[in-house]
C-alpha positions in Angstrom: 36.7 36.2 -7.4 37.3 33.2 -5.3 35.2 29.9 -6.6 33.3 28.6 -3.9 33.0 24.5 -3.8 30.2 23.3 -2.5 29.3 19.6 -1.9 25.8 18.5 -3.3 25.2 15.5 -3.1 22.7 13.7 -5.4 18.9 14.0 -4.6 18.6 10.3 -3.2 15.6 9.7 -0.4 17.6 10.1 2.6 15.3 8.6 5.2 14.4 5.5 3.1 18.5 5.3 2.4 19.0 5.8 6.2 16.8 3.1 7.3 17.9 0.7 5.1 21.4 1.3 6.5 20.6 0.8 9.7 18.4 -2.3 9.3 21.7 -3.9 7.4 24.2 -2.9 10.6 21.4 -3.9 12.6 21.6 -7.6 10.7 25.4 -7.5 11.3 25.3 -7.2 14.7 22.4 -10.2 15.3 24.1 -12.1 12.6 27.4 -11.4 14.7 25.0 -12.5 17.7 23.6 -15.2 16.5 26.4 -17.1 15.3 28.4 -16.5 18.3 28.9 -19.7 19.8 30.4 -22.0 18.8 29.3 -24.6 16.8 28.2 -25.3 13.0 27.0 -21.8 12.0 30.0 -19.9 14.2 32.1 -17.1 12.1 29.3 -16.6 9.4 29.1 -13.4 10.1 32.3 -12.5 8.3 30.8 -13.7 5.2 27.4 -11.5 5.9 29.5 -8.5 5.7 31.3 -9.6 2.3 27.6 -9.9 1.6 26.5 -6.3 2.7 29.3 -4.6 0.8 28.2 -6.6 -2.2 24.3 -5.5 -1.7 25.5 -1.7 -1.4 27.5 -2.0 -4.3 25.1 -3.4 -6.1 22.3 -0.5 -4.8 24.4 1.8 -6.2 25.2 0.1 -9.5 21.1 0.1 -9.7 20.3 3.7 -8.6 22.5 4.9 -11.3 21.6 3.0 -14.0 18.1 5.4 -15.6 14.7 2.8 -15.0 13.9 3.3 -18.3 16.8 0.6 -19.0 15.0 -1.5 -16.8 11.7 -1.1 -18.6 13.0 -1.8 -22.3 15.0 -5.3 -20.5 11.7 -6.2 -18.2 10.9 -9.0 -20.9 13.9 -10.7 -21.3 15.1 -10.3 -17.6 11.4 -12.4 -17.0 12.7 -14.7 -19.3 15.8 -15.5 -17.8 14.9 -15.7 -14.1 12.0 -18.1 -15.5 14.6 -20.2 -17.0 16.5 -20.0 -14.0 13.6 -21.7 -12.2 13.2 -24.3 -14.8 17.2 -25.1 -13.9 16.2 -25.2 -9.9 13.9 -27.9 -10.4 16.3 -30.0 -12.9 19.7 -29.2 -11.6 19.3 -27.2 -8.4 20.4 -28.2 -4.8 18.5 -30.2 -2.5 18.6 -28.5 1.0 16.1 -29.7 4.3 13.9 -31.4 1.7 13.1 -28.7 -0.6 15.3 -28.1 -4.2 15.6 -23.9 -4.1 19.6 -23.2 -5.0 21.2 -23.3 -7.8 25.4 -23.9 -8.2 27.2 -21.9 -11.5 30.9 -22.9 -10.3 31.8 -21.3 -6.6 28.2 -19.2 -6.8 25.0 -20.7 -5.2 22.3 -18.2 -5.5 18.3 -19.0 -5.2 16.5 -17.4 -8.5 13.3 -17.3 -6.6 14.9 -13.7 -5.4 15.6 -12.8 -8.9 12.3 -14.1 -10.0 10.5 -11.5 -7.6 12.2 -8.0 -9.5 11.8 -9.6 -12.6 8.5 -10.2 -12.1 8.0 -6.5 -10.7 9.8 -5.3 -13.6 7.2 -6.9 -16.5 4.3 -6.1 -14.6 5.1 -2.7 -14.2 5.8 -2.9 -18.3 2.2 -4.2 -18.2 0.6 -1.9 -16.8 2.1 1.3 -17.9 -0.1 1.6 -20.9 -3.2 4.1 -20.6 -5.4 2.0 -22.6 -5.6 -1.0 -20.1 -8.8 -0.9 -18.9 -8.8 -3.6 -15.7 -12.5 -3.6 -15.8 -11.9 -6.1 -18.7 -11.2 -9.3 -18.3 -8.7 -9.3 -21.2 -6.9 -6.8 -19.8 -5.9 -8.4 -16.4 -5.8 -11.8 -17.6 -2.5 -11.6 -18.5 -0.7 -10.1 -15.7 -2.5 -12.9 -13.7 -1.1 -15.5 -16.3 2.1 -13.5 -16.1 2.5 -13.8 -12.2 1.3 -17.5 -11.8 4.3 -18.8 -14.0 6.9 -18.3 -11.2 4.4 -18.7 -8.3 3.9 -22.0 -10.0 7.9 -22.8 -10.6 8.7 -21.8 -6.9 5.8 -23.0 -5.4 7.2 -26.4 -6.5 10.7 -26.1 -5.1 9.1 -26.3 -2.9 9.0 -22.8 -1.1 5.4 -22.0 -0.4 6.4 -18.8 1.6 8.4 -17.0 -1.3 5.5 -18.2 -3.9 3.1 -16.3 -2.1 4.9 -13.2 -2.5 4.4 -13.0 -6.6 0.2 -13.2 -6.0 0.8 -10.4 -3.1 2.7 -8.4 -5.1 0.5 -8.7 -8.1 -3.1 -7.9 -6.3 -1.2 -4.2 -4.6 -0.2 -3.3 -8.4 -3.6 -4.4 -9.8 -4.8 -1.9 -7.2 -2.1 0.6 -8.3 -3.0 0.2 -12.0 -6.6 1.2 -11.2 -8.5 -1.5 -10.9 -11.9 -1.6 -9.1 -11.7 -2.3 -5.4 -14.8 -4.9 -5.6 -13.7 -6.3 -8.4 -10.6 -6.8 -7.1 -11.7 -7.9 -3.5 -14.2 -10.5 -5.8 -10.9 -11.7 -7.5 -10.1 -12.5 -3.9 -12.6 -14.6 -2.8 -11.2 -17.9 -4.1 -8.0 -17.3 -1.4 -11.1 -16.7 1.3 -12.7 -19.8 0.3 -9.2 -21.6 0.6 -8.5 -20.5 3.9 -12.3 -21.4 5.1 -12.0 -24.8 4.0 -8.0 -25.0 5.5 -9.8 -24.2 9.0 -12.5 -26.7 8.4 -10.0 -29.5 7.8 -8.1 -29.2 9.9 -10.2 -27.9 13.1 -12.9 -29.4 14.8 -16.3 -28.1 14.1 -14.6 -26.2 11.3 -17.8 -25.8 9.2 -18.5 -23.0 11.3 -15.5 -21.3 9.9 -17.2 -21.5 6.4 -20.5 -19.7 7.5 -19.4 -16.5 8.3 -16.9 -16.3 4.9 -19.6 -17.4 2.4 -21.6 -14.6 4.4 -18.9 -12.3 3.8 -18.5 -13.2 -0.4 -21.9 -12.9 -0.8 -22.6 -9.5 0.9 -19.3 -8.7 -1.3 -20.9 -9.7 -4.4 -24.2 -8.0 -3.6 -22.4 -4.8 -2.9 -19.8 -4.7 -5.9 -22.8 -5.1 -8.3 -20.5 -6.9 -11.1 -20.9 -7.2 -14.7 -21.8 -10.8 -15.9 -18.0 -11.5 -17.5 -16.9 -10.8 -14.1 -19.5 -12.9 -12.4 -19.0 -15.8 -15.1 -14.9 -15.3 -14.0 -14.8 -15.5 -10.3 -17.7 -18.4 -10.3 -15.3 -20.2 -12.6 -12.1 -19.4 -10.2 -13.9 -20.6 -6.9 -15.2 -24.2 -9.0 -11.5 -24.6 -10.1 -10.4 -23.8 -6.4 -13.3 -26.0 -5.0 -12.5 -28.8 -7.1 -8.1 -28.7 -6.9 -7.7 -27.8 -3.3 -8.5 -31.1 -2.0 -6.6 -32.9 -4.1 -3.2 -30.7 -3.7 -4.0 -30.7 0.1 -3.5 -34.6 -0.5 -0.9 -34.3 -1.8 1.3 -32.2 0.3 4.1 -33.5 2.0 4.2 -34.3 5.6 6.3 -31.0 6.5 3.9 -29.0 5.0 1.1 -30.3 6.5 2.5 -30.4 9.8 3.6 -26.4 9.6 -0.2 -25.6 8.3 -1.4 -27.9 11.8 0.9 -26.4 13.9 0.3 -22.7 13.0 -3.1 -23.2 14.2 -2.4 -25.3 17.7 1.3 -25.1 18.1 1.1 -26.9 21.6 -0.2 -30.0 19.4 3.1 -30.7 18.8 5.5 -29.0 21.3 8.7 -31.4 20.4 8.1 -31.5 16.9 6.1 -29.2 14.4 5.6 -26.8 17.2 9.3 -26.8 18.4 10.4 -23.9 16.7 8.0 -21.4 17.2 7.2 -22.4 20.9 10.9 -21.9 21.1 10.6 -18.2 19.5 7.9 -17.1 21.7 9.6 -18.0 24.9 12.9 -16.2 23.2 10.9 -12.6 22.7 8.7 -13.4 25.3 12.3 -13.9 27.8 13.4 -10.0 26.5 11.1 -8.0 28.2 11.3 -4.5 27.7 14.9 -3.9 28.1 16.1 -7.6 26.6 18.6 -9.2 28.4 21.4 -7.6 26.8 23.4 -8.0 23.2 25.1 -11.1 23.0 23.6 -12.5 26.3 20.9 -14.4 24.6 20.2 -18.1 26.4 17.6 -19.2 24.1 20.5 -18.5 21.0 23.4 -19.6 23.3 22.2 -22.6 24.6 21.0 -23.3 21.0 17.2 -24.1 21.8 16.3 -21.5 19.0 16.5 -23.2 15.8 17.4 -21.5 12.8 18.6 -18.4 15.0 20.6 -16.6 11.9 18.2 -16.9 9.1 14.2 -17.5 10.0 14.3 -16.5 13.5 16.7 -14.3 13.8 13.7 -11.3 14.9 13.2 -14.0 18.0 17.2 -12.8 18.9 16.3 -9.1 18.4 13.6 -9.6 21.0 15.7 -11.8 23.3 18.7 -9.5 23.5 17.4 -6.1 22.6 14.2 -6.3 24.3 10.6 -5.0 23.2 12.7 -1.6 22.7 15.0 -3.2 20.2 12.0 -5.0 18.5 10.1 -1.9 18.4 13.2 0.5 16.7 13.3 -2.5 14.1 9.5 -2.3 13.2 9.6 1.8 12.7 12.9 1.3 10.4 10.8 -1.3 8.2 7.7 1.1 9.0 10.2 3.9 7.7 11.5 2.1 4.6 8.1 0.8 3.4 6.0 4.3 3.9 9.5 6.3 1.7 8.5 3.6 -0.9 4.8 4.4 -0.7 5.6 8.2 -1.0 8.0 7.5 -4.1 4.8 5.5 -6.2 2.7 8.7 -5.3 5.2 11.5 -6.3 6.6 9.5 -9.2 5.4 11.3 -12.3 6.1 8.1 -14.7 3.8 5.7 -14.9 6.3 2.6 -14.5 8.5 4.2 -12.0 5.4 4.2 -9.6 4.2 0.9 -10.2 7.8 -0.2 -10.2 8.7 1.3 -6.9 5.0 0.3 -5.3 5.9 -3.3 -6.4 9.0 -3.6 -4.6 7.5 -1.9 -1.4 4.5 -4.9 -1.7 7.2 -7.4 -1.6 8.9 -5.8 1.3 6.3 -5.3 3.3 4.8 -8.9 2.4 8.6 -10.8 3.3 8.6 -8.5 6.6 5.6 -8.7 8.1 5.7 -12.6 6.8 8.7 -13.2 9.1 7.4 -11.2 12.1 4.3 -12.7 12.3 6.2 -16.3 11.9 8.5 -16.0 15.3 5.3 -15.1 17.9 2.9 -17.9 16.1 0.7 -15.7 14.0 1.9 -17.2 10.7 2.9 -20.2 9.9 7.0 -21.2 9.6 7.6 -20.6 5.8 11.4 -20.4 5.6 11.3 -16.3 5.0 14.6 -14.2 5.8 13.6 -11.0 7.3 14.9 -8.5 4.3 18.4 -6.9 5.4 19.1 -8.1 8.4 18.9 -12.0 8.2 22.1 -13.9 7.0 22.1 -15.0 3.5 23.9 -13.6 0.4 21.4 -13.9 -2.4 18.2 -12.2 -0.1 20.6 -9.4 1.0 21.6 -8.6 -2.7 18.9 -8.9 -3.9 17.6 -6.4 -0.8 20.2 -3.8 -2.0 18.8 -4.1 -5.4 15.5 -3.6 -4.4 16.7 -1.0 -2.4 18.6 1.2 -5.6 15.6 0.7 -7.6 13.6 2.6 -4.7 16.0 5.2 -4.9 16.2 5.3 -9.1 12.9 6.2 -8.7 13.7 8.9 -6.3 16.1 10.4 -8.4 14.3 11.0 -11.4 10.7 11.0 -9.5 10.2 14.6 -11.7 11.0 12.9 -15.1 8.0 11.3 -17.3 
């Protein structure tokens, strides 16, 4: 009896694995775009694609490799890519006025990326334990300890946009883990209260920003009902707040300040702060629905759009491809991020769930980040946009996050 061969192929998540593939050729093409003409940045492209077969390679390394291997290394792996910070800020390269890479020989990579899968890794390790109780406040002190270590490291770079991914990735697996949503939301208030006295700074007649947010924590507070630890904790966290925001708003540098000022009045500053995203907005803006066709960019071309490879490249994808190109980019990421959310629910291990519903709270964070960033509804943090901005160590790093998604998939049945 003839043996019939048939080809079966592994059960990987085929629509998150498709739209990560076509975000990445997407990249190559607007990398291809965007560094076009000639001038310092022409030709990068070639190294982008080096780059892209390195991230696959390294998805699939990752995907094969059982997450369980991951979970018995998530300590030292923290370790390390804190170390690695430590080395940024002694040794690391200085780049437009921030220290974030760090040379070993011919490789230049920024731990920061590391930092964030590491992180994801030992919180996951954290929380995967049945008797954690996050009502306590012994019980989600240390993940909060855990997660301000490299916020703290990065954030001093300095590299305020990727800092804020640790927090963001560590309040959506506090979530995950079970804690309540009023507590949590409580936990919160201290950002609120940031953000209210950011606006009152820095906009006349701010004070009437405060009003309605102190309105908001204290309706909060009245409806989460919270125990007195809790209440003792998030008075405690809103003094500290209070009492070091001033001061580190002080002492900001002048960059900084100016990006905070120019997200909220960008026409302040039109040939300075604003430049860049004034620029973006007339870029997407210039696309229409139809765009003006690929590699027929003039914003890009006549090189008005700074950083048109890296920060901004979305602002090409608007230019060239139109509101239809920008749209099929948003459902690939929409795509991608909901596949992640569905692997965290099916996953029948504790840690592959909170692993894989870490990594899709970083995506979706760096995304929607960078998006925001090029039409002026977030302020310019220096963010690539996750698989299809140039850079080697963010598109690796993508691929990893990327096989860890689909390690999960493929043992989603296993405890």
């Amino acid at each position: 009896m003839a043996t019939k061969w048939r080809l079966r192929l592994p059960p990987l998540d085929l629509p998150l694995a498709l739209a990560a593939l076509g975000l990445m050729a997407i990249g190559l093409l607007m990398v291809f775009s965007a560094t076009s003409v000639p001038g310092a940045h022409h030709g990068l492209w070639t190294r982008q694609l080096v780059w892209a077969a390195c991230a696959l390679g390294a998805a699939w390394i990752v995907a094969g490799i059982h997450y369980r291997a991951y979970d018995a290394l998530a300590w030292p792996l923290y370790g390390i890519a804190l170390l690695l910070l430590v080395l940024v800020l002694v040794m690391g390269s200085t780049a437009m006025g921030a220290r974030r890479w760090l040379d070993l020989g011919p490789l230049r990579f920024q731990p920061s990326e590391i930092a964030k899968i590491a992180t994801v890794l030992v919180l996951a390790r954290w929380f995967d334990n049945p008797k954690r109780d996050l009502r306590r406040f012994w019980h989600w002190l240390p993940p909060l300890l855990l997660t301000l270590a490299p916020f703290a490291l990065v954030a001093k770079e300095p590299d305020l946009g990727t800092s804020l991914s640790f927090p963001a990735m560590l309040v959506v697996m506090y979530f995950w883990a079970g804690m309540p949503l009023g507590q949590l939301l409580l936990g919160l208030t201290p950002v609120f209260a940031a953000g209210a006295y950011l606006l009152m700074r820095s906009q006349p007649g701010g004070l009437w920003f405060v009003l309605p947010v102190a309105a908001a924590i204290v309706a909060l507070w009245v409806a989460a009902r919270p125990r007195l630890h809790v209440v003792f904790v998030v008075v405690l966290l809103n003094v500290a707040v209070c009492t070091v925001l001033p001061r580190v708003v002080d002492h900001l540098s002048d960059y900084q300040l100016r990006r905070i000022e120019t997200f909220l009045d960008p026409q302040g500053d039109p040939y300075g702060a604003g430049y860049q995203v004034i620029q973006s907005q007339i870029a997407i803006g210039s696309g229409g629905v139809a765009g003006k066709g690929y590699l027929k960019g003039t914003q890009k071309a006549l090189a008005f759009l700074p950083m048109r490879h890296t920060d901004f490249i979305f602002s090409v994808v608007g230019e060239e491809l139109g509101l239809g190109g920008a749209l099929a980019v948003v459902l690939l990421y929409a795509l991608l991020i909901l596949r992640g959310c569905r692997l965290a629910l099916v996953a029948r291990s504790g840690f592959a769930s909170l692993l894989a519903v870490g990594l899709v709270a970083a995506l979706f964070y760096q995304v929607m980040v960078n998006m925001l960033m090029t039409i002026g509804w977030a302020p310019v943090t220096g963010l690539p946009l996750p698989l299809i901005s140039y850079g080697g160590t963010a598109l690796i790093v993508n691929g990893i996050q990327i096989g860890l998604l689909q390690n999960v998939a493929l043992r989603r049945q296993e405890f």
